[in-house]
N, C-alpha and C positions, 0 to 999 in steps of 0.2 A: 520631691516634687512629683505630681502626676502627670504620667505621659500618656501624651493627645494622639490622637492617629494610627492606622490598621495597624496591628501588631501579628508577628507571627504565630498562627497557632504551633509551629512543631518546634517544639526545645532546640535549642541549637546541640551541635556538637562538632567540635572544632576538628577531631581526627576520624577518618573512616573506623570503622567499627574490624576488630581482627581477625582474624579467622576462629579463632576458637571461639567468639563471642556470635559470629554468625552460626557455627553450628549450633549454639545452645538457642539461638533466635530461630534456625529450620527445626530443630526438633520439638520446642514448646510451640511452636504456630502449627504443626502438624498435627499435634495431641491436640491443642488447644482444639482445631478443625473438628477433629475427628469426636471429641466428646460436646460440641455442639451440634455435629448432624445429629447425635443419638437423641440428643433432646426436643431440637426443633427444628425446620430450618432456616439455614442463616447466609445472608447476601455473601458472595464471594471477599476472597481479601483484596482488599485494596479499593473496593466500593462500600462500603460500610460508613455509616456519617459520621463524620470527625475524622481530624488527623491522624498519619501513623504515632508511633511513641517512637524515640529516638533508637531504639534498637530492632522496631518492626521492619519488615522486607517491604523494600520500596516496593511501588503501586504496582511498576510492571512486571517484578519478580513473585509479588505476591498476586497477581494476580493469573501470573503463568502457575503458582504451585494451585489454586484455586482451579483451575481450568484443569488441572492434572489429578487431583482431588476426583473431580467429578467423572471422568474418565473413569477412575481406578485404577489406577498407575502406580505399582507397588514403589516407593523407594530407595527400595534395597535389594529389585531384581529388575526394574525394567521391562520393555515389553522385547517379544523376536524381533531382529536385525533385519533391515531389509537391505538387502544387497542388490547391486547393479554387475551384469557381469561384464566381462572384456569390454564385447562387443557392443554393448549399452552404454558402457560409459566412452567409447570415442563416438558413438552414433550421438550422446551428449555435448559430446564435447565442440562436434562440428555444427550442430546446430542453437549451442548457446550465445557462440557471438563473441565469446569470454576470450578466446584463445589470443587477440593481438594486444590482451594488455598485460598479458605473463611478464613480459620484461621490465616493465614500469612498475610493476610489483614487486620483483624481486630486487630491483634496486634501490624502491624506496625502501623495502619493508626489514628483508632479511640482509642487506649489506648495509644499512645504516643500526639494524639493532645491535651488530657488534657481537661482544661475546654473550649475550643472551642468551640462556637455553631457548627458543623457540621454534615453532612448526607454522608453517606459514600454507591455511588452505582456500583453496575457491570451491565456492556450489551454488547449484544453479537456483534460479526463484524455486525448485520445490526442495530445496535444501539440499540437495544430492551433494557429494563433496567430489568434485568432478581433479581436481588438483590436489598434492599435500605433498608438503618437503618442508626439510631443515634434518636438524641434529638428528644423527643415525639412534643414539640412546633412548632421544626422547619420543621417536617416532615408535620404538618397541614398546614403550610405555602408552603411547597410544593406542597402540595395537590391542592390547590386552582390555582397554575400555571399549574396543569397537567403532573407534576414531580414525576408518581408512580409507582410501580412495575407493568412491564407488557405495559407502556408506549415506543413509540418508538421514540425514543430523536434524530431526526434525520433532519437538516436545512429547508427541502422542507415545515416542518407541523410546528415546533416550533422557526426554524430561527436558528440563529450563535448561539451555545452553546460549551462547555468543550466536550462532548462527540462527536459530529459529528465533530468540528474540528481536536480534536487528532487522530479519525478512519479513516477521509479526507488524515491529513498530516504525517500520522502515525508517530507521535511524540510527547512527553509531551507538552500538549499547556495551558493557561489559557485565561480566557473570562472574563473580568471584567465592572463589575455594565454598562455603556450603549453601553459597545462591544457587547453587546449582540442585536440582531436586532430587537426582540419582546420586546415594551416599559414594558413592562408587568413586564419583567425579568431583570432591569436595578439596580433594590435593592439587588442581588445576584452575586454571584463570584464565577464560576468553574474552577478547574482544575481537569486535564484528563490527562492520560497515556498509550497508548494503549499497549495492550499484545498480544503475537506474540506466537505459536504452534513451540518448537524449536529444533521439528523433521523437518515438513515439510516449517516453517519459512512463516507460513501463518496467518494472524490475525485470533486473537481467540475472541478478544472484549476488553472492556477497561474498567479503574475504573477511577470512578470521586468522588471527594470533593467538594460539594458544601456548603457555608455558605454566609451569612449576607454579600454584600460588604464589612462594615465599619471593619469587626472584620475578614476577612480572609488575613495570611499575605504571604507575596512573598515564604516565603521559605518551602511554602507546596510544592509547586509545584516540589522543587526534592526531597521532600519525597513523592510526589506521583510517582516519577515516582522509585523512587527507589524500591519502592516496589512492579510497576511492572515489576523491573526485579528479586524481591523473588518471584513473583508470575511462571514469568520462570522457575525462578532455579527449584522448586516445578514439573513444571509440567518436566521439564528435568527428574527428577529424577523418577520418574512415566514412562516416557517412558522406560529408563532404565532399570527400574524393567522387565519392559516387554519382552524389548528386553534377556535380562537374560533369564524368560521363556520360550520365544521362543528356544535359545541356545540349553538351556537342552532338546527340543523336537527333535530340530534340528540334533544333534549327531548320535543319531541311526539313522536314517532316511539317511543319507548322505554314510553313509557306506554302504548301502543294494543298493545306487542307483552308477549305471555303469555309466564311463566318467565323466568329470568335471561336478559340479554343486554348487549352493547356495541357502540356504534360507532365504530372506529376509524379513521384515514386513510389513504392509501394507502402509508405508510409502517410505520404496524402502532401508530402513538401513539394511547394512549384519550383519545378526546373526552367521551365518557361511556357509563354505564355502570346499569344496574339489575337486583340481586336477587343481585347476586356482587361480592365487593371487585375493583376495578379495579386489573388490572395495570397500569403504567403505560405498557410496551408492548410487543407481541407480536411475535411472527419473523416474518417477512413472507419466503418462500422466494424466490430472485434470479427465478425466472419469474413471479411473482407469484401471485395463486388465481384461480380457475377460479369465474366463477359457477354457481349452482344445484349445487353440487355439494359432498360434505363430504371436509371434510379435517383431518391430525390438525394440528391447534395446539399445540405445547408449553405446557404449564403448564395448559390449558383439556383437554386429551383431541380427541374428535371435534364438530365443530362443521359446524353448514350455515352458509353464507357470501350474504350476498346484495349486490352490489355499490350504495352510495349515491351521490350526488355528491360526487365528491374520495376516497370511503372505502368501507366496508366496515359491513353489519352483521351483528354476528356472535354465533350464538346452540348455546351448550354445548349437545349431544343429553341428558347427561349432569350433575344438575347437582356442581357441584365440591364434594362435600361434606368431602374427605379432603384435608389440606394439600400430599400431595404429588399431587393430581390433575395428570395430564397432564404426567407427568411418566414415563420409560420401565422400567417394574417390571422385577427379576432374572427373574420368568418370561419377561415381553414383551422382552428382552435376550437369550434364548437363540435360537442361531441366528439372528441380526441380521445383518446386513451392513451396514458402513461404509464411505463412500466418503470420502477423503478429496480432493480437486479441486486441484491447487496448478499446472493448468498457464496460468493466466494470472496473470502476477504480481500485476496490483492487484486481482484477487477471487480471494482462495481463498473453498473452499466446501464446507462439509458436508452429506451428503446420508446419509440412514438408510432404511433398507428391514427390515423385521421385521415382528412381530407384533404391535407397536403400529401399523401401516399404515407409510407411506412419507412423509417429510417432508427440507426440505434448508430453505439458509438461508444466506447471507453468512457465513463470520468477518471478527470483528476479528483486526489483524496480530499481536495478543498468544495469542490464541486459537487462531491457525493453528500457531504455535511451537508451544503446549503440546502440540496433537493431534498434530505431526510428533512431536515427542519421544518421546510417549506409543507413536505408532504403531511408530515402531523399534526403541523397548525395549519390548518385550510384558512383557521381566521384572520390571517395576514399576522407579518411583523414590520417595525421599524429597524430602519438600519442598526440601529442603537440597540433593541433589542437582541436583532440578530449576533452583533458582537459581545455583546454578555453572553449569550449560548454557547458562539464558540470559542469565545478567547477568555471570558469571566470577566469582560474589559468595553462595557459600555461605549470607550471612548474611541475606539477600532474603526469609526464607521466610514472613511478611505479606504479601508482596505474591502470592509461586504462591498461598500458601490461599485469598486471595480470589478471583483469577482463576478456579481449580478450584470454588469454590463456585460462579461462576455458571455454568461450563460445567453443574456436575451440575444445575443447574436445569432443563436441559433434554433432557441427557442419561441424567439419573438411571442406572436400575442398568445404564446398557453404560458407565459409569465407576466402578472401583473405588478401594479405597484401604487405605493401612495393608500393602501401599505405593502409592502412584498409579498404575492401570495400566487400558490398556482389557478389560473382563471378557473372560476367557479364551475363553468360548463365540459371542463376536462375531467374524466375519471383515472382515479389515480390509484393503482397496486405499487406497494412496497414488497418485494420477493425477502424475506428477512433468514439467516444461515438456524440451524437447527438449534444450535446454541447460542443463546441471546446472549451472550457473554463476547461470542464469537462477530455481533454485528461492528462493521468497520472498526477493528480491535485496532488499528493502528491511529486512533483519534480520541485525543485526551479533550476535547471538545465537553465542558462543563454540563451540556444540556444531551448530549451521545452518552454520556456515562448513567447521569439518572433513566433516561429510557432505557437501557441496558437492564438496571436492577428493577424499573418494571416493568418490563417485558418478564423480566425471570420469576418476580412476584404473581403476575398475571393480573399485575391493576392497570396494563396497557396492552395495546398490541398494535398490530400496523396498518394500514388502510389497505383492504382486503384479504385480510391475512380471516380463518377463521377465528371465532368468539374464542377466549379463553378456557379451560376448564374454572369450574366453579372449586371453590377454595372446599382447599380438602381431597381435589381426584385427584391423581397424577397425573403430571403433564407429560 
């Protein structure tokens, strides 16, 4: 009988694939690479049209060996070690944040693994390995790969690893025995789980497992990652406390001071609040504010800022009497310039200059999608559209509305709609990373992938970015 309805293009295969069988898949996808640059060139792996084959390196491995490729990252030496000394790595250590969830770690991870060989490390978002313990044997074994504290475990110097792919795709990933790109590390299995700051929802760094290929099994991987979301919770509760403290400071202070105001933390969270409903929290721009000085605040308009302990008090010039206050009007949107920021992968960043004053601000990696989108199609999309882009899934369109609702929170009239688009009268730069490979790498977004291979092609480029070279120069 003939069967009806989407069918999988990639062959099933019911067991992971072995170790010996991955190295004969690293080393003929290497060759394969390397006598396709000689002849022409050819999109990276893992963005190529059609599916893998059932023993191709999945998209993110193959497309970290692709990204390593281009580099010229030999696989059988590596690049120099960058090391962090003493003093660097606790001058690390005190300003990552990481240090109160050591103990929740060590009891999910290494006293529930049991007799495991494993090594259990933390490092920070630029991969540094600020932490590393377990078994004395297997820690010498690390040693000799360049696996130590104060080590930065990052693709460019040690290749595809547990830690730089999960801080790359900010996601629990694992790397096993010869997904890993440096021959060196083919006898080993990482898994990684990045950890995320869950005030300001910015990576803080990530914990990895690593042991023996043969003896590490599948289902560490979401006990890694489970426990980095104890690792969260942890540090949640720590903000918490803080934000508490703040409160009790905040009380008196609020009453002595005339007309509305709040004081918030240094993250943009209301501690408290009098004579205006309290946001629950404000954009706090990646440079942070500037005392004694005003600045625009979305959702408040212009505000004077007076820095407290740990926070900010912050007091509307203006008071907000109109729902959409401080929010950017169709007049204060004409002639606006937008910047969009996407050349470091784990901060993109919006930045606005107009006649609502100049203000910027972090995205989230959901929010950086939308703006790319939006930025390359000036001619508007429908909700419907937009969830095909980013999900491959038409029927998504609950989840763009709400997204788009909060972006217009703050962007009010330089975001249109009916269809979604940024208003005509706004000029808009896309900052895009040197390698197009490299734009928002942590977004499997269907319509982020194809502009990646033509950015790399040169049959796109970004809005303000310069013209492409003409087919044939080097880019």
């Amino acid at each position: 009988m003939r069967q009806t309805g989407r069918q999988s293009r990639r062959p099933e295969r019911r067991t992971p694939p072995t170790a010996a069988e991955l190295a004969k898949v690293h080393d003929r996808t290497l060759a394969d690479a390397a006598a396709r640059e000689l002849a022409a060139p050819a999109p990276a792996l893992g963005e190529e049209d059609g599916a893998p084959g059932p023993l191709d390196p999945r998209p993110e491995i193959g497309d970290s060996w692709a990204r390593l490729r281009r580099l010229g990252l030999d696989p059988d030496t590596g690049a120099a070690a960058v090391l962090l000394g003493p003093g660097e790595i606790e001058q690390r250590r005190r300003t990552s944040g990481l240090d109160p969830v050591l103990p929740v770690l060590r009891e999910t991870l290494i006293d529930v693994a049991g007799a495991a060989p494993l090594l259990l490390a933390v490092a920070d978002a630029e991969g540094h390995v600020l932490w590393q313990e377990g078994e004395r044997g297997l820690r010498r074994s690390a040693d000799r790969i360049g696996f130590i504290t104060g080590a930065r475990w990052i693709e460019e110097s040690v290749g595809t690893n547990g830690i730089a792919v999960a801080l790359r795709a900010r996601r629990p990933m694992h790397v096993h025995s010869a997904e890993h790109y440096l021959r060196s590390h083919h006898s080993w299995t990482c898994l990684a789980a990045p950890i995320r700051d869950p005030g300001t929802g910015r990576l803080v760094g990530a914990i990895n497992l690593s042991g023996p290929a043969h003896t590490v099994r599948p289902h560490l991987l979401q006990l890694t990652a489970t426990a980095a979301r104890l690792a969260e919770t942890e540090l949640r509760a720590h903000r918490l406390e803080a934000l508490h403290q703040l409160r009790t400071l905040a009380a008196p202070l609020l009453a002595r001071v005339g007309g509305p105001a709040l004081v918030v933390d240094a993250a943009g969270w209301t501690a408290a609040a009098a004579g205006l409903p309290p946001p629950s929290r404000l954009r706090v721009p990646s440079e942070g504010w500037t005392p004694a000085a005003v600045h625009w605040v979305p959702g408040l308009g212009e505000c004077a800022l007076e820095p407290l302990a740990d926070g900010w008090l912050v007091r509307p010039l203006r008071s907000p009497v109109e729902d959409d206050s401080g929010t950017v009007t169709a007049e204060q949107a004409e002639g606006a310039r937008l910047r969009l920021d996407l050349r470091r992968p784990d901060r993109p960043e919006l930045s606005v200059r107009g006649a609502a004053d100049s203000w910027s601000h972090p995205l989230s990696p959901r929010h950086a999608e939308l703006l790319l989108l939006l930025a390359t199609g000036r001619e508007g999309s429908t909700a419907a559209q937009l969830a095909e882009a980013l999900f491959g899934d038409a029927g998504r369109t609950v989840t763009v509305r709400a997204e788009l609702s909060r972006l217009r929170r703050y962007l009010g009239g330089l975001l249109a709609h009916r269809p979604y688009r940024i208003t005509e009268s706004v000029l808009v730069t896309v900052d895009g990373p040197d390698d197009p490979y490299d734009l928002l790498p942590a977004s499997s977004a269907p319509a982020v992938r194809r502009l990646r291979v033509a950015l790399a092609a040169g049959t796109a480029r970004l809005p303000g970015s310069p013209l492409p070279p003409l087919r044939g120069e080097r880019r």
